[in-house]
C-alpha positions as CSV (number, residue, x, y, z in Angstrom):
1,X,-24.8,70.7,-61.1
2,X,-22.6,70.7,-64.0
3,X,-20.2,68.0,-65.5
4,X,-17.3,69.6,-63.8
5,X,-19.0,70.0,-60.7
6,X,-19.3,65.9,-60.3
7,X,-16.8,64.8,-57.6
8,X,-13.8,62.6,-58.8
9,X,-13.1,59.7,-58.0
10,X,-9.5,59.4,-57.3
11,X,-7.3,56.3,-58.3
12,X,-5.1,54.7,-56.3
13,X,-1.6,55.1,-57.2
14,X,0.1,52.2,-58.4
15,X,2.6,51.0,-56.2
16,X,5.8,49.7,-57.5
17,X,7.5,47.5,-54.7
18,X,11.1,47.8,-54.6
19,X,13.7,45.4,-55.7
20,X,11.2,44.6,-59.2
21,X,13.8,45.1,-61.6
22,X,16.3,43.4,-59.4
23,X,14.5,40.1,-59.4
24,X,13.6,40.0,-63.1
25,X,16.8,40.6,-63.8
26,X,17.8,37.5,-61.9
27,X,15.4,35.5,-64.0
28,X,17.3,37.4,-67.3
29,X,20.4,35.7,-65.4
30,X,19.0,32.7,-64.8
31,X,17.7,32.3,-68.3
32,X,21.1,33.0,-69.9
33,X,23.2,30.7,-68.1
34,X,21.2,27.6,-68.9
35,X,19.9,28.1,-72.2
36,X,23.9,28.5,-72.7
37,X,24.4,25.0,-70.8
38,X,21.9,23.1,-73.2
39,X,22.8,25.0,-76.6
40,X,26.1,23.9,-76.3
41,X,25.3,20.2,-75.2
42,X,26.2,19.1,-78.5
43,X,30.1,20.4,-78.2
44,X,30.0,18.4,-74.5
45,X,29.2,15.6,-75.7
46,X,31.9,15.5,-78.7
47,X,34.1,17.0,-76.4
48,X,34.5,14.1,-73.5
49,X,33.6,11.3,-76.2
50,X,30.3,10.4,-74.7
51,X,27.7,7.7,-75.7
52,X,24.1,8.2,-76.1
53,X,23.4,6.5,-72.6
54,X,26.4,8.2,-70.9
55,X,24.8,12.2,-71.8
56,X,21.5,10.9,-71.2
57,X,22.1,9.6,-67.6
58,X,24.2,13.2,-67.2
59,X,20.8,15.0,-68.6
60,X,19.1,12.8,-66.4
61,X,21.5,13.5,-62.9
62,X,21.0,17.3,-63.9
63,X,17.1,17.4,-63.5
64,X,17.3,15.2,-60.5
65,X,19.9,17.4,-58.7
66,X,17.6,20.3,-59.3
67,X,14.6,18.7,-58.2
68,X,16.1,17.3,-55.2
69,X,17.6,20.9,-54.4
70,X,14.1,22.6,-54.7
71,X,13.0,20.9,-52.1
72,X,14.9,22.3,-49.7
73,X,15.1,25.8,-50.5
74,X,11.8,27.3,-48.7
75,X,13.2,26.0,-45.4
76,X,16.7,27.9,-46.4
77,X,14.8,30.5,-47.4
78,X,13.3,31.0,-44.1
79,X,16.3,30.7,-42.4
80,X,19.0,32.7,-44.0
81,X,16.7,34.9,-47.0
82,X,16.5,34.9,-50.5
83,X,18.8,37.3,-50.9
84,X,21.4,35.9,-49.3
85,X,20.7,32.3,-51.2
86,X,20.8,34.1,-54.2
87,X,24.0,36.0,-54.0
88,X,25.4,32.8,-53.6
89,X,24.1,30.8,-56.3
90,X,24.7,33.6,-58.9
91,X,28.0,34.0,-58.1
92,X,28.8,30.4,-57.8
93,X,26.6,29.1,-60.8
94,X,28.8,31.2,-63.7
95,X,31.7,29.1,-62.1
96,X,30.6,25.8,-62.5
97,X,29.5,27.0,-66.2
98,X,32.9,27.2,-67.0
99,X,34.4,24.6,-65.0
100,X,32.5,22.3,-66.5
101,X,34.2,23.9,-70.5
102,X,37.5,23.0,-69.2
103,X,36.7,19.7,-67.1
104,X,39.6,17.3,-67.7
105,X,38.2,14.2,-68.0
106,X,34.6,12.8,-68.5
107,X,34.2,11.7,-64.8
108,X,34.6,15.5,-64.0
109,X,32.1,16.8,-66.3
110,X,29.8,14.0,-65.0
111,X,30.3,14.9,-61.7
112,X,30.5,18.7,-62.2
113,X,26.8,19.1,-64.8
114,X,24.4,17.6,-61.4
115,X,26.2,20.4,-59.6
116,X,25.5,22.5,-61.5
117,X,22.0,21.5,-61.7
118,X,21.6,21.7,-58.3
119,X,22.6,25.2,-58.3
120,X,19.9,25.9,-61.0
121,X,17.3,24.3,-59.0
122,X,18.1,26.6,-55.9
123,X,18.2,29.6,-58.2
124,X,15.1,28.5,-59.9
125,X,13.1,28.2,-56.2
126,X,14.7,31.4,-54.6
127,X,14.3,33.7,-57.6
128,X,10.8,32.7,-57.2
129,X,10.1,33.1,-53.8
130,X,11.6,36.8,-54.2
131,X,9.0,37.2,-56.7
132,X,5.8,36.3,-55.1
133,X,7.4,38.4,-52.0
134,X,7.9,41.2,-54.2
135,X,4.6,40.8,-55.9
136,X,2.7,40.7,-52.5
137,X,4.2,44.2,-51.5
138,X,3.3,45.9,-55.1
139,X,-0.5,44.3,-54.7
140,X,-0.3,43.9,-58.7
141,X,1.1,40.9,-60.6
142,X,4.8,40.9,-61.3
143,X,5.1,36.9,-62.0
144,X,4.6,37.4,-65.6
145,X,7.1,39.5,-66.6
146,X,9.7,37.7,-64.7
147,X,9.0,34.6,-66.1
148,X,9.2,36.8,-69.7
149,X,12.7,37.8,-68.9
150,X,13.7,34.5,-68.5
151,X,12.0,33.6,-71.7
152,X,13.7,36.2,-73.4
153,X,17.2,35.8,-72.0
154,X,16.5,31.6,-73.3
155,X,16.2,33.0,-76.9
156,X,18.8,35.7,-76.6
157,X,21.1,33.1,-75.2
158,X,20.2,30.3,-78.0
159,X,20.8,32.7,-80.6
160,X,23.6,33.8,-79.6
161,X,25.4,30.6,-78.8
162,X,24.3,28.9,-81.9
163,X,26.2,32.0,-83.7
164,X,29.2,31.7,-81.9
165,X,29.0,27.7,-82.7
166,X,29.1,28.3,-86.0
167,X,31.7,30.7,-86.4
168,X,33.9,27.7,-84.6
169,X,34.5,29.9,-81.3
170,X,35.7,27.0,-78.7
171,X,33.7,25.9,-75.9
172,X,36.1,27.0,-73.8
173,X,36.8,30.1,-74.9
174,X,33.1,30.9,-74.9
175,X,31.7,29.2,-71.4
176,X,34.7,30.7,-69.7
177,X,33.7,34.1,-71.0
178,X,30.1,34.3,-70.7
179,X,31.1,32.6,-67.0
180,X,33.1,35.8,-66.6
181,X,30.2,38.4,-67.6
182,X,27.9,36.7,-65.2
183,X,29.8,36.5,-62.7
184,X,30.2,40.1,-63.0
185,X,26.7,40.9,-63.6
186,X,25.6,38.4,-60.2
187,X,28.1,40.7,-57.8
188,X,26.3,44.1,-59.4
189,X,22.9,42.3,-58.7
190,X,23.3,40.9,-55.2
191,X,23.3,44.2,-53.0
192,X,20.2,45.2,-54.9
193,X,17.9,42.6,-54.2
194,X,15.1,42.9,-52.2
195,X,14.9,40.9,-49.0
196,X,12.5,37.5,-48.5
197,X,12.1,34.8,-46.9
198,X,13.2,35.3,-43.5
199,X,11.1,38.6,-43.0
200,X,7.9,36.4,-44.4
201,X,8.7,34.0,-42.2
202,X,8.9,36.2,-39.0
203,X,6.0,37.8,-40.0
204,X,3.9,34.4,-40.4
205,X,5.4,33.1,-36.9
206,X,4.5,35.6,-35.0
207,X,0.9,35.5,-36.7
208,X,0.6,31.9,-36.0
209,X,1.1,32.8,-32.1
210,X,-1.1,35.2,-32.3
211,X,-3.8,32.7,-33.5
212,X,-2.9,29.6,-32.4
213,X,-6.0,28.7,-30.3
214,X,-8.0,29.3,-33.9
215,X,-5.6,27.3,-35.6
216,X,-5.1,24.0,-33.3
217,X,-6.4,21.5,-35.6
218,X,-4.5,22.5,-38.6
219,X,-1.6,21.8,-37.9
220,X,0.7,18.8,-39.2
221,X,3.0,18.1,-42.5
222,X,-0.4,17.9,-44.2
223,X,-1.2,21.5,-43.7
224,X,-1.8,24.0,-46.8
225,X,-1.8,20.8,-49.1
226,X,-4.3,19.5,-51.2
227,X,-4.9,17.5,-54.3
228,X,-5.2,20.1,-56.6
229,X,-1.6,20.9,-55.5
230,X,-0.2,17.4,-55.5
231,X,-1.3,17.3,-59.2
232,X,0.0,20.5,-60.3
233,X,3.5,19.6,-58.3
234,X,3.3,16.3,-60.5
235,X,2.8,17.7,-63.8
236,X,5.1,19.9,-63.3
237,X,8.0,17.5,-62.2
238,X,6.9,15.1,-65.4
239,X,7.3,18.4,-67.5
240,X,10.7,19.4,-66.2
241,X,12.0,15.4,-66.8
242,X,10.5,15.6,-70.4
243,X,12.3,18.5,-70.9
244,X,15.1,17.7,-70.1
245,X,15.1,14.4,-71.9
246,X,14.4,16.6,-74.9
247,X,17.7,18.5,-74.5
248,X,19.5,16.0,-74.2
249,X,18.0,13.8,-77.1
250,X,18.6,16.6,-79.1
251,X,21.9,16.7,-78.4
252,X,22.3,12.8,-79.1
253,X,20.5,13.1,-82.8
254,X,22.7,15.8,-83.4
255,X,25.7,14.1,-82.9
256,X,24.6,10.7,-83.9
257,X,26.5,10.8,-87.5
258,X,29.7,11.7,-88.6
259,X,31.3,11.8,-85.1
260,X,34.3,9.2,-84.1
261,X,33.1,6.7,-81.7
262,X,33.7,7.3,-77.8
263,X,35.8,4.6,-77.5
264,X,38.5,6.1,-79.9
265,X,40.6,8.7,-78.3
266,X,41.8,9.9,-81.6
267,X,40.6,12.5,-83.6
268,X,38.8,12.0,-87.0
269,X,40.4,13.0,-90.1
270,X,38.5,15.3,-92.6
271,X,36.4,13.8,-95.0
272,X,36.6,14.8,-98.5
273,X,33.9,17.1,-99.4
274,X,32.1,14.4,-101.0
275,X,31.8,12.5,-98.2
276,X,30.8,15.0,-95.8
277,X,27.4,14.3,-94.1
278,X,26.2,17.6,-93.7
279,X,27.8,21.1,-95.7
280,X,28.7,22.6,-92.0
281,X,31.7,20.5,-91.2
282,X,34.4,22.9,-90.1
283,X,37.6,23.5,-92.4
284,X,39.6,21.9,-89.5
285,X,37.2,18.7,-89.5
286,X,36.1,19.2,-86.2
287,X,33.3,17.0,-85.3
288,X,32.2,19.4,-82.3
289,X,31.7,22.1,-84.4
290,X,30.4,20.5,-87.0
291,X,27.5,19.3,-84.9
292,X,26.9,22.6,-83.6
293,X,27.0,24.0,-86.8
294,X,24.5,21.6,-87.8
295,X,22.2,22.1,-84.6
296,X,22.3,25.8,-85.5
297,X,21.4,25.8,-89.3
């Protein structure tokens, strides 16, 4: 028996579930519209004359809207899809991105940055649950590369903004038209994503029936939980506060001098260029784009 008389062992052919591409791409989305939200903080906060304490309860209203929303996505989930929850939220998440540019008063973009935090929060729990569902079907891990995506779109979207800050484009100007391109983008997306939730849930149903007498005891809110999981749940909910109470206390340091106080409705005057506190001030003496100049350098 030679060499080339050994059998082969054939490999089994990688399967490629469809709809992939279609959820990374909605982390890609995902990913671009908030890393645009918290790059351009700094010009909100200038913008509707806010304290410290004011932007830091809004940062704080934003992560509890998202958190509160998470919770009740797998039940949506099971109920109406992923898909359709996502369609939704990317279409209606571009909207509130530039609402909130061109908010007319303070109270509005209070009101308006939880919102859009709880449509984050949804995005942020659907997107994944088309993952995983994806991920099952393929048998190979696809997790990682859609969590890259949204990495990636975070540090396109940083860069990018942070240009456009310093070249003095307006907030609105900018937040209406990246609302516009993702908007677009969303409606080319939604047909093309893969279906979840509902059909999982069928699925497990009618499983559950099937072994119900094996299953008796296990049932209760308790079920499928553990410590293990409590903890990770934790850590990741004291991660996602600390985050956010990052963004917005980098906002707050980067506005902190050299901006007129909140209670003055009047602009600042331009310093002379002696007295300027950092070399970005804008030629108009804008304090907004001064600090995002500054936040950029």
């Amino acid at each position: 028996m030679t060499v080339n008389d050994q059998p082969r062992v054939d490999q089994p052919p990688v399967r490629t579930a469809p709809g992939r591409w279609a959820v990374t791409a909605v982390f890609f989305l995902n990913g671009l519209t908030l890393s645009t939200y918290i790059v351009r903080a700094p010009s909100f906060k200038d913008t509707y004359h806010l304290t410290d304490g004011q932007f830091g309860l809004t940062g704080l209203l934003f992560a509890l809207a998202a958190l509160v929303c998470m919770q009740f996505v797998g039940p949506l989930t099971a109920r109406v899809g992923a898909r359709t929850v996502l369609r939704v939220t990317l279409a209606v998440m571009p909207l509130l991105l530039a609402g909130i540019a061109v908010a007319p008063s303070p109270w509005w973009f209070t009101a308006l940055a939880p919102v859009l935090g709880a449509v984050h929060g949804t995005t942020d729990a659907a997107m994944n649950t088309s993952a995983v569902a994806v991920e099952r079907r393929a048998g190979r891990p696809i997790l990682n590369g859609c969590h890259a995506a949204w990495s990636i779109s975070a540090v396109a979207a940083s860069l990018s903004t942070a240009a456009l800050a310093h070249t003095e484009v307006s907030l609105a100007a900018h937040l209406i038209t990246a609302g516009a391109l993702l908007l677009a983008a969303g409606l080319v997306l939604g047909p093309r994503l893969p279906e979840a939730g509902r059909a999982d849930a069928e699925a497990g149903d009618a499983a559950g029936q099937d072994g119900a007498t094996d299953t008796a005891g296990a049932t209760g809110p308790r079920n499928g939980w553990s410590g293990a999981l409590l903890l990770l749940g934790l850590t990741a909910t004291t991660l996602m506060i600390c985050e956010e109470r990052r963004s917005a206390g980098a906002a707050s340091s980067c506005t902190s001098s050299g901006t007129p106080p909140s209670a003055s409705p009047r602009p600042r005057s331009p310093p002379t260029p002696a007295a300027r506190p950092w070399a970005g001030w804008s030629a108009t003496g804008s304090p907004a784009a001064g600090a995002a100049t500054r936040c950029s350098a």
